[in-house]
C-alpha positions as CSV (number, residue, x, y, z in Angstrom):
1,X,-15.0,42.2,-72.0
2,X,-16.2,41.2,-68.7
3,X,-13.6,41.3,-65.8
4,X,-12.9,39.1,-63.4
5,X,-13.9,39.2,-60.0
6,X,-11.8,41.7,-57.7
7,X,-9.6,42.6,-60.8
8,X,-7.8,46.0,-59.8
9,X,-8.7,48.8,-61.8
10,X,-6.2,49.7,-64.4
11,X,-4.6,53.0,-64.1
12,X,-6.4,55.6,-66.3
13,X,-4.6,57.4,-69.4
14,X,-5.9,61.2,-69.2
15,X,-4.4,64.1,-71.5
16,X,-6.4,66.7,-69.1
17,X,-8.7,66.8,-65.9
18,X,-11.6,69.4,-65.6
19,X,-13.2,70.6,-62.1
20,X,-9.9,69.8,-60.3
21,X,-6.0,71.2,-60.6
22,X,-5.3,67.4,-59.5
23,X,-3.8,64.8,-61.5
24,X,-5.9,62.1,-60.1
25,X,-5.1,58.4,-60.1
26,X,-7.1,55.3,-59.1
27,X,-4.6,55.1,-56.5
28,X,-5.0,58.0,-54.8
29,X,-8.9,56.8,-54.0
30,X,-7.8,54.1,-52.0
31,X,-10.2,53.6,-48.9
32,X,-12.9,55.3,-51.0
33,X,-15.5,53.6,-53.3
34,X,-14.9,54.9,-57.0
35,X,-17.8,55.7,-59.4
36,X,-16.8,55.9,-62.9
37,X,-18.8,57.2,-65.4
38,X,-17.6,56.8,-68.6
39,X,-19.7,59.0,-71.5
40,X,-19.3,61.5,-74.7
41,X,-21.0,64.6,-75.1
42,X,-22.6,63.7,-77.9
43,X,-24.0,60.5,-76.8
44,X,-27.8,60.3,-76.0
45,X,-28.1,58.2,-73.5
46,X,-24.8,59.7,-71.9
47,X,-27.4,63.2,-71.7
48,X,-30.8,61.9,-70.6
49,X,-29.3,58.9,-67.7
50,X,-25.9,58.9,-67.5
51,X,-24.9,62.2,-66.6
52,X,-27.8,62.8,-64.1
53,X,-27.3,59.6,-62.0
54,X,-23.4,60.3,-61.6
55,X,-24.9,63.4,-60.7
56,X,-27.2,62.4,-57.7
57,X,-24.4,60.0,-56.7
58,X,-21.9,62.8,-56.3
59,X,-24.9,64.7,-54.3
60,X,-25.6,61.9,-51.7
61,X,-22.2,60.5,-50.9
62,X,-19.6,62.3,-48.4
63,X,-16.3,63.1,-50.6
64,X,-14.7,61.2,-48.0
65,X,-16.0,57.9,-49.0
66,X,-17.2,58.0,-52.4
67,X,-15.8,59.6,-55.2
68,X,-17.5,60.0,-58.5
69,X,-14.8,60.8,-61.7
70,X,-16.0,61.0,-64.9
71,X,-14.1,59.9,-68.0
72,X,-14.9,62.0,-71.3
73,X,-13.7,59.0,-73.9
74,X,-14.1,60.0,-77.1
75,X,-14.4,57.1,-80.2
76,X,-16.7,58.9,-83.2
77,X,-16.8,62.2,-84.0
78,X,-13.4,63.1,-82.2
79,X,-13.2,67.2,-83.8
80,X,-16.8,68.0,-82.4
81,X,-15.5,66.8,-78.9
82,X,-12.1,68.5,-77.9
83,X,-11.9,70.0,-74.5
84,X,-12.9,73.7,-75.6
85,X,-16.7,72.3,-76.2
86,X,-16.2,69.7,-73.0
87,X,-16.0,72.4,-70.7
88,X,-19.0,74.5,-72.2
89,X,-20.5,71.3,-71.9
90,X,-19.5,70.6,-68.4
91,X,-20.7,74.3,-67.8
92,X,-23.9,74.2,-69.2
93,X,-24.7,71.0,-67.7
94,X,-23.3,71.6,-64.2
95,X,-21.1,68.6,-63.4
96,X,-19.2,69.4,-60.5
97,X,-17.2,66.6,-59.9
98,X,-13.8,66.1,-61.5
99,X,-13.9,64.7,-65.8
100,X,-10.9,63.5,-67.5
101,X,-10.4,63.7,-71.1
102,X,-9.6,60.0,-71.7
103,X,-5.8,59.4,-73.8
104,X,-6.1,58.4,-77.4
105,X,-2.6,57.3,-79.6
106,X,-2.0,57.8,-82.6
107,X,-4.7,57.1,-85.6
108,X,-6.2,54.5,-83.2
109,X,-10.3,56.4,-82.6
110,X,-10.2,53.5,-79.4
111,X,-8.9,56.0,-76.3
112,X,-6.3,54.4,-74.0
113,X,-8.4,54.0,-70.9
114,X,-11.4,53.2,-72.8
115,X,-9.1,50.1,-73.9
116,X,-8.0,49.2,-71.0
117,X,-11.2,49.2,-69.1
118,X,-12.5,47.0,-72.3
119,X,-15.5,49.7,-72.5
120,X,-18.1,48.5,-74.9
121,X,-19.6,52.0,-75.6
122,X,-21.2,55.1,-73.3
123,X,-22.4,55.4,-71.0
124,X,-20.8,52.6,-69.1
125,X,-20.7,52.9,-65.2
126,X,-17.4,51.0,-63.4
127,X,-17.6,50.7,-59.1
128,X,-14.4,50.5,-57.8
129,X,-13.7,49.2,-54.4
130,X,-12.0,50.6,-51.3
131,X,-9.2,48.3,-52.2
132,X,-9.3,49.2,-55.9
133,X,-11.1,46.6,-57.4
134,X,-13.7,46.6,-60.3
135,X,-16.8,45.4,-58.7
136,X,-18.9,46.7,-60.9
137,X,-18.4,46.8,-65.1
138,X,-21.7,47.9,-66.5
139,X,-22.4,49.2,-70.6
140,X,-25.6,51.5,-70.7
141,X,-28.5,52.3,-68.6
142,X,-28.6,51.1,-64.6
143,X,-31.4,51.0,-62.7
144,X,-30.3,53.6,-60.1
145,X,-31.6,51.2,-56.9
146,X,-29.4,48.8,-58.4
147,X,-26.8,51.3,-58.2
148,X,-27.2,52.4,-55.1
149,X,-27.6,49.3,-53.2
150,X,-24.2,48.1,-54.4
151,X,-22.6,51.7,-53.7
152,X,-23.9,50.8,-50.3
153,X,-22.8,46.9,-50.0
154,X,-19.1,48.6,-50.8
155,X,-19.0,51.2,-48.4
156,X,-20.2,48.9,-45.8
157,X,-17.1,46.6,-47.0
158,X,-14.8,49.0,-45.5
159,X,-16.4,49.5,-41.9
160,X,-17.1,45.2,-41.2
C-alpha cells in the first residue's frame, strides 16, 4: 500500500521493547529523522541486508538527530519467534539500538503495526521525518547510497 506524500506515521502497537526500559512512541522522535526497520528473525534477507544496514545507520548518525528503531513483526512461523529467541537473537547479532516486538490480535497472523504501516513483507525500511512523516516506504533490499542520501536530504530539512 503506498502512502501518500507527508502522511504521518501511525502510532506503533508494541507488546515489548528490547535495548531500552522506554516505551517509545513515534511521537517522542519529533525533531529527529526515524529509521524503521521492519524484519523477522527468520527472514533471509532480514539476516544478510537488513539488519546490517540499520546497523551502519545507527553507527554514523548522532542519537540526537537520527534514531534507528527496529520493529520485530512476526506473520509465519509465530512459536519459533517469541521474545525469549528475539533477544538471543538480538544478542548474538549485536543490535544495539532499541526493537519492538510488533502487537498481533487475536487469530489475525497480520501484527498490528505491520497493518497499519500496510507492510508488504521483511525487510521493509520506513524514513520518518523530523515532523513525523513517512518519507520513505520501501519493501526489501535498498541500495544503501540511496539510503543515505535521503537520510541526509531529511536531516538537512530541519536546519534550512
Amino acid at each position: 500500500m503506498p502512502f501518500p506524500s507527508y502522511q504521518y506515521a501511525p502510532a506503533w502497537e508494541i507488546d515489548q521493547w528490547i535495548n531500552t526500559r522506554d516505551e517509545l512512541t513515534v511521537e517522542s522522535f519529533r525533531g529527529r529523522v526515524v529509521v524503521l526497520h521492519a524484519f523477522q528473525m527468520l527472514c533471509p534477507a532480514c539476516v544478510s541486508h537488513g539488519i546490517s544496514q540499520a546497523k551502519a545507520i545507527h553507527n554514523a548518525f548522532p542519537l540526537d538527530k537520527l534514531r534507528v528503531i527496529g520493529l520485530h513483526t512476526v506473520f509465519e512461523h509465530h512459536e519459533a519467534m517469541g521474545p525469549v529467541s528475539l533477544k538471543a537473537f538480538i544478542q548474538e547479532y549485536r543490535i544495539p539500538f532499541p526493537v519492538g516486538i510488533d502487537r498481533r490480535q487475536g487469530d489475525d497472523p497480520i501484527p498490528l503495526t505491520m497493518r497499519a504501516y500496510g507492510l508488504q513483507g521483511t525487510p521493509s525500511l520506513i524514513l520518518i521525518d523530523q515532523k513525523g512523516h513517512i518519507r520513505l516506504h520501501h519493501f526489501g533490499q535498498l541500495d544503501d547510497l540511496h539510503v543515505g542520501a535521503t537520510i541526509g536530504q531529511l536531516l538537512t530539512e530541519g536546519t534550512a
